[in-house]
DRENMAR-81501 format. One line per 5 residues: number of its first residue (from 1); their letters; for each residue x, y, z of C-alpha. Coordinates in steps of 0.02 Angstrom, whole numbers. Layout:
BEGIN
NUM) a) X/Y/Z; ...
end
This chain:
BEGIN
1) xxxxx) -859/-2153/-528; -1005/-2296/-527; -969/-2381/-681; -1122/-2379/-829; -1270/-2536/-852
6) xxxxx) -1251/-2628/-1001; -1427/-2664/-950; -1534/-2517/-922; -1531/-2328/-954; -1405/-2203/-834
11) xxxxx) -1417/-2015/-794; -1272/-1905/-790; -1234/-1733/-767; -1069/-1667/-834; -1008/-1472/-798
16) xxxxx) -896/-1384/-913; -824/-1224/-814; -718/-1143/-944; -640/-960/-931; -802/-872/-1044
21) xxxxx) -924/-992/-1007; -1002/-1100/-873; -1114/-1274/-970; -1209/-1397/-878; -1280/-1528/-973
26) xxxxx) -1388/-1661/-914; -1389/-1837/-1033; -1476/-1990/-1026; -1373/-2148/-1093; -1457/-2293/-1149
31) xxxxx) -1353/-2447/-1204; -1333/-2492/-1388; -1369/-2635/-1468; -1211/-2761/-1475; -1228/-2735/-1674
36) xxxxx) -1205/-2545/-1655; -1094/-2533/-1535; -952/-2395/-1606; -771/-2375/-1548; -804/-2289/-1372
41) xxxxx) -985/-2278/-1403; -1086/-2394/-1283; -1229/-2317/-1257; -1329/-2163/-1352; -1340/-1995/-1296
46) xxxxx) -1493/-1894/-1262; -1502/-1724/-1201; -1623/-1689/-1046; -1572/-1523/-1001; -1469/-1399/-1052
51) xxxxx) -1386/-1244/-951; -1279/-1105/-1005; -1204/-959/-927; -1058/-833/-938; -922/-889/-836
56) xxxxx) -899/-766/-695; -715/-790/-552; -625/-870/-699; -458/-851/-798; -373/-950/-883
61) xxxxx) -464/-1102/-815; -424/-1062/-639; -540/-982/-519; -495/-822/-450; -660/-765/-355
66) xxxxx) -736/-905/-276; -907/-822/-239; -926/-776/-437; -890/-969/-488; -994/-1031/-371
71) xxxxx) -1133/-915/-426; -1114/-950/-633; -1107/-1140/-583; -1278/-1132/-484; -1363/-1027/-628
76) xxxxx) -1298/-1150/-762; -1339/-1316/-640; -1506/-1220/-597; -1560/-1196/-768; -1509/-1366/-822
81) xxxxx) -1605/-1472/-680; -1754/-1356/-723; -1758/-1405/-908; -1740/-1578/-864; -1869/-1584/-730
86) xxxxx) -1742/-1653/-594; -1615/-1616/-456; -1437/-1687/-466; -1326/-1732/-312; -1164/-1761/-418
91) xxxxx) -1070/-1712/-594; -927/-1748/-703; -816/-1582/-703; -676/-1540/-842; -490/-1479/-793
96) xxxxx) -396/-1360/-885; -287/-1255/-782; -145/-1324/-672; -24/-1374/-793; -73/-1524/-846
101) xxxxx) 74/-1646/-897; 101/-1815/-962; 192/-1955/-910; 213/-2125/-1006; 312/-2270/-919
106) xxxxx) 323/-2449/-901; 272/-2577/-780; 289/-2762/-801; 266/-2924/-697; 309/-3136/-710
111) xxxxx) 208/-3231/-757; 317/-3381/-775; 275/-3451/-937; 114/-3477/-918; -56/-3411/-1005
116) xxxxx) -91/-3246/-944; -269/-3207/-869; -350/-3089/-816; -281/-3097/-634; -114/-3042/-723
121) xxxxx) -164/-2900/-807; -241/-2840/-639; -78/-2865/-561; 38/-2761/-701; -96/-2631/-698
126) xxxxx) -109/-2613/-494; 105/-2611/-512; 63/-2460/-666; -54/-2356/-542; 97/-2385/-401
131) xxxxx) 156/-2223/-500; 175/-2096/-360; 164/-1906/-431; 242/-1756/-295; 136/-1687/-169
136) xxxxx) 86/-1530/-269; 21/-1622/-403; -134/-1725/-401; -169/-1850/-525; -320/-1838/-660
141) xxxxx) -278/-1997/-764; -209/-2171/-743; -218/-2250/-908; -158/-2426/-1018; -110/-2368/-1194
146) xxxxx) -5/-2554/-1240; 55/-2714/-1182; 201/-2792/-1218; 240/-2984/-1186; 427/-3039/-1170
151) xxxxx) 482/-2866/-1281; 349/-2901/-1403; 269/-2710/-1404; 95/-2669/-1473; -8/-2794/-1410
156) xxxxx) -198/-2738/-1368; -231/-2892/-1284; -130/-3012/-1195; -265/-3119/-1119; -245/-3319/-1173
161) xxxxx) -65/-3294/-1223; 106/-3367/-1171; 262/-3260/-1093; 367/-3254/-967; 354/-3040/-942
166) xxxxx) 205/-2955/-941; 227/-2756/-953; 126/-2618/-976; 141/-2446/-1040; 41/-2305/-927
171) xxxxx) 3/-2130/-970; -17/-2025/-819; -91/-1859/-825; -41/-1738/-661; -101/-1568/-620
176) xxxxx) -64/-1444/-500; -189/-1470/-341; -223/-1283/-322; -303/-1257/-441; -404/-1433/-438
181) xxxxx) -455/-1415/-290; -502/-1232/-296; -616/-1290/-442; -698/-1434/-328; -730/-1320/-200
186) xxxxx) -829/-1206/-318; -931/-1345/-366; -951/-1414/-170; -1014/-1246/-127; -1154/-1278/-253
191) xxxxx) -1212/-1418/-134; -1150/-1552/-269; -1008/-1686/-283; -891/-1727/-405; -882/-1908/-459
196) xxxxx) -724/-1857/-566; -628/-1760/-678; -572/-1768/-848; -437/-1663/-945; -521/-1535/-1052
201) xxxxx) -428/-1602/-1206; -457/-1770/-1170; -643/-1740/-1196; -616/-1637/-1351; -560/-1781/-1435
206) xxxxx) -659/-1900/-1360; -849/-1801/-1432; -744/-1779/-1594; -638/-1876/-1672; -707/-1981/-1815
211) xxxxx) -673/-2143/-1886; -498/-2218/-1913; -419/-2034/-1830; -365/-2109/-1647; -289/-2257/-1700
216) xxxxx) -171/-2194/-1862; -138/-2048/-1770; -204/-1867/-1730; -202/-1721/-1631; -347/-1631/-1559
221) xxxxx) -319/-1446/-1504; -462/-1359/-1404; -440/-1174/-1416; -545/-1122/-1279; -566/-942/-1207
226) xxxxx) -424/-927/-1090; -300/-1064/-1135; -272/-1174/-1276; -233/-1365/-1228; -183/-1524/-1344
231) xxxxx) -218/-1706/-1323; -133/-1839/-1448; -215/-2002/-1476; -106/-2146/-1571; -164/-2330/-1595
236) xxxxx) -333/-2304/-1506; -269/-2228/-1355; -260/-2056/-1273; -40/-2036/-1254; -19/-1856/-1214
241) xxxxx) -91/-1687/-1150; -34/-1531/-1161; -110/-1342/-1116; -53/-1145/-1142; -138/-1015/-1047
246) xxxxx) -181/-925/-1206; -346/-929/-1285; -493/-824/-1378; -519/-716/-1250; -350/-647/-1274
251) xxxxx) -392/-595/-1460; -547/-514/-1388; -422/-395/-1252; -309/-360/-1419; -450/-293/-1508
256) xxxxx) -508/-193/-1377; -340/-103/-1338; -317/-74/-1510; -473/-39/-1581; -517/67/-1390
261) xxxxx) -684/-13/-1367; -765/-93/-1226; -725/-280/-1187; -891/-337/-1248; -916/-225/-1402
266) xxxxx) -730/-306/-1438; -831/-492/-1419; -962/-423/-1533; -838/-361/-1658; -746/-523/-1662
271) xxxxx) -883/-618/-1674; -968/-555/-1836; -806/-460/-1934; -668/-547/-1850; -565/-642/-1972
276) xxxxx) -371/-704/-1963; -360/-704/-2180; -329/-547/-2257; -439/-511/-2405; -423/-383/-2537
281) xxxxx) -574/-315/-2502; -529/-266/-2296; -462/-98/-2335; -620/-57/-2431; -745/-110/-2295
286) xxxxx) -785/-26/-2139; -841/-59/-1950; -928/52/-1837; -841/55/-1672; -893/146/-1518
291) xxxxx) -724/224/-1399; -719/161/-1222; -813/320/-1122; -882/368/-1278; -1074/407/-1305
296) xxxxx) -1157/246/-1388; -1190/343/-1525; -1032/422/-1571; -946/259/-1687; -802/277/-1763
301) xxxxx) -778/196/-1941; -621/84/-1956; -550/-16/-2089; -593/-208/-2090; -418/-235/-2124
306) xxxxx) -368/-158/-1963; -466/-265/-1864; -377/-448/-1960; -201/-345/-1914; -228/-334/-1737
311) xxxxx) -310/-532/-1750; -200/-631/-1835; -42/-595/-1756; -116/-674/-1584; -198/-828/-1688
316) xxxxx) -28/-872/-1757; 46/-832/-1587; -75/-969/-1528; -41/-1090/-1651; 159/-1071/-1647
321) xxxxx) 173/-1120/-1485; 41/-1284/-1506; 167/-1313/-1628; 302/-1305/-1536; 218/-1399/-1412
326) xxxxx) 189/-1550/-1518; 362/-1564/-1572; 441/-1539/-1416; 320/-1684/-1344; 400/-1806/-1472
331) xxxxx) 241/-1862/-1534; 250/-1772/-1686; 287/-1933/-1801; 134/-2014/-1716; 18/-1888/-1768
336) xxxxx) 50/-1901/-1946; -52/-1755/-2050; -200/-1749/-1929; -259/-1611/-1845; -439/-1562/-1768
341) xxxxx) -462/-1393/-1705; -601/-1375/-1596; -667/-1232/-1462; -748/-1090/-1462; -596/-983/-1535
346) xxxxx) -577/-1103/-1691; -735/-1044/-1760; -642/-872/-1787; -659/-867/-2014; -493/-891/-2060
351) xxxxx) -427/-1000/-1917; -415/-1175/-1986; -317/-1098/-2164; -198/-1010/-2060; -181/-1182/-1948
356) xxxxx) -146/-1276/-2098; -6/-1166/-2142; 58/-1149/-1965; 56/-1329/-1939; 118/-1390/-2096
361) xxxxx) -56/-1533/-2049; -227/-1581/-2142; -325/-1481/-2034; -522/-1486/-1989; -628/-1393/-1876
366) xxxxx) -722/-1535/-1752; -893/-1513/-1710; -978/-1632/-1559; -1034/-1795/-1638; -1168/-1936/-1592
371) xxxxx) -1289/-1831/-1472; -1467/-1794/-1475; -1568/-1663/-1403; -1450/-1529/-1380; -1495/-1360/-1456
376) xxxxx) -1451/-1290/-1606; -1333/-1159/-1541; -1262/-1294/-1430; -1189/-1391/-1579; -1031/-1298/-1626
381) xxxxx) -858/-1336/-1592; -878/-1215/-1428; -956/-1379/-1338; -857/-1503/-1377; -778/-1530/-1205
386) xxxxx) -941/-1539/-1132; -1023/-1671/-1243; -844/-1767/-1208; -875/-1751/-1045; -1047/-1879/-1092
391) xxxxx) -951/-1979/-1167; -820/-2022/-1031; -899/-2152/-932; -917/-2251/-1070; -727/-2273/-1081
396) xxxxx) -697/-2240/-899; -687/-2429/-864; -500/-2425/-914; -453/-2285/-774; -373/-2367/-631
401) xxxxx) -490/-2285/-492; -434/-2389/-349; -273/-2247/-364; -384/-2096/-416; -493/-2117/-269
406) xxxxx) -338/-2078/-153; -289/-1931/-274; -348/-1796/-161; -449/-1752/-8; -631/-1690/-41
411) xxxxx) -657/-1492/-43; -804/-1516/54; -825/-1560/251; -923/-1708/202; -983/-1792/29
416) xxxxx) -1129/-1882/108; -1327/-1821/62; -1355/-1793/237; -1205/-1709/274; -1210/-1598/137
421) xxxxx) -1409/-1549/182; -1324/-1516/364; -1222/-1383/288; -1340/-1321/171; -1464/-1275/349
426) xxxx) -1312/-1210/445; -1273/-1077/280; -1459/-1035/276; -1483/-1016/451
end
């Protein structure tokens, strides 16, 4: 993607397709002052236009109707473009799905001795992004997280110093190109391009964690609607992902089989009584619920505390196997006591206590940070990939495109304005 002025004000688009919802968010970034320029934070972030819909040909982050994804994305792009009062060619689009799967290894190069430049940290990096991945797999990330100089480890940057071995730690993040591609075919359909994509996680943590978090240590866990994925960031740097196709919306299914409602009164239910903390006072409240087939006004009354039985068991399901996860990605030392939960599904009341016990972590529930403009509903932990998503290019200067370019053929039969106005006649016609 065209990297950001330091100079004057840029326009992007970003497009969160998750497995309940479809967000398109327009930005404008204007660059900071060099006195307020924040860890990762170049420029500021203003909302121009905003579009939401419910996500339509989706599960579990993967499309499975094309037609319906492609219709959800043109409502939410639609909307968006209309609020901002202009038309996008290209977007930034989000991965979940696919199996995303890290990869940390080492690349080093000579340099004799001498003072390293900037020449060799070009060259280590180019032998880093050498990395092949298998022919299923298609690669989302090609990142530095350290430099080392003659077995000296934990250096941030080498420039101006002497050695005779320059390496370089990379983090590779690979994903199944099904699925990928599937997505960018969705979003080609829509007449629009995608300049690149990020793992969901990856922007999670990037819109919020705070402070000091990324570089002692922490681990960000989206809980999204149809899977639940994990990024880790130690000493400043993003050094794993990881993703279970398990989510919210699989709460909302339990509560409808057991409870026999619709899907959506299920949503509803969730939503304003759903809790994963038993309180004494469950048994002695009551929730109308109205039986699949039933008449709308024929409710049934049910114990409050039936609904957190048939809840929490999936929410510690959830959060068993994150854990699990974590330890089995050995970068459970590295993460210390830190945990943000973030996602539509961690706002369920009750969530972040039983995480904490779960986890055995200091737990907190992240909300999108540093943006202006978006609206209130907007500014929950729900939409925290998508504001991460706004963030990205200012950090996407350390991606090694030159190898991400080559990652996969385009979805469409041409990327070019023309072409794509070409197509857009011959589908009308």
């Amino acid at each position: 993607m065209r990297p950001l002025s330091n100079r004057r004000a840029s326009v992007v688009s970003v497009l969160d397709v998750g497995s309940t919802k479809v967000t398109c968010i327009i930005a404008k970034l204007t660059p900071r002052g060099h006195d307020k320029v924040l860890p990762g934070r170049t420029h500021d972030l203003t909302v121009l236009g905003y579009g939401m819909q419910r996500s339509r040909g989706m599960k579990s982050g993967m499309v499975v109707n094309l037609d319906e994804a492609e219709q959800s994305i043109r409502l939410a792009v639609d909307a968006a473009e209309r609020m901002a009062g202009l038309t996008i060619e290209s977007l930034i689009l989000n991965i979940t799905a696919g199996r995303l799967h890290s990869e940390v290894y080492r690349a080093h190069v000579d340099v004799g001795g001498e003072v390293v430049d900037e020449a060799d940290i070009q060259r280590v990096l180019a032998a880093g992004a050498s990395h092949s991945l298998t022919e299923d797999r298609t690669l989302i990330h090609s990142l530095p997280i350290g430099y080392a100089l003659d077995g000296t480890r934990g250096i941030k940057d080498p420039v101006g110093m002497l050695g005779e071995k320059l390496a370089v730690d990379m983090h590779v993040v690979g994903a199944d190109c099904a699925p990928v591609r599937n997505l960018e075919l969705a979003v080609n359909r829509c007449h629009l391009e995608v300049e690149t994509i990020v793992a969901t996680p990856y922007a999670s943590g990037l819109a919020t964690l705070v402070d000091d978090e990324a570089d002692l240590g922490v681990a960000c866990v989206d809980m999204g609607g149809g899977t639940t994925s994990m990024s880790v960031f130690a000493d400043g740097a993003f050094c794993h992902v990881d993703a279970i196709a398990i989510g919210g919306h699989h709460v909302t299914m339990d509560i409808a089989q057991g409870l026999s409602t619709r899907v959506a009164d299920a949503e509803r239910i969730k939503t304003l009584h759903g809790s994963a903390l038993a309180t004494s006072s469950d048994d002695h409240e009551v929730i109308g619920v109205s039986s699949v087939g039933a008449e709308r006004h024929d409710i049934v009354n049910v114990p409050r505390g039936a609904l957190t039985r048939i809840i929490r068991p999936r929410v510690e399901e959830i959060l068993e196997l994150t854990r699990d996860r974590l330890a089995k990605s050995g970068f459970a030392g590295r993460v210390g006591k830190r945990v943000v939960l973030t996602g539509g599904a961690s706002q369920l009341t009750g969530v972040v206590e039983v995480a904490r016990r779960i986890l055995g972590r200091n737990v907190r529930l992240g909300r999108p940070l540093g943006i202006a403009g978006l609206p209130q509903a907007a500014k929950g932990a729900a939409f925290a990939a998508a504001v991460g998503l706004l963030i990205y290019p200012q950090v996407a200067q350390i991606e090694q495109f030159d190898l991400r370019n080559q990652r996969r053929p385009s979805a469409a039969s041409g990327g070019h304005y023309l072409s794509r106005v070409g197509q857009w006649l011959k589908e009308s016609w």
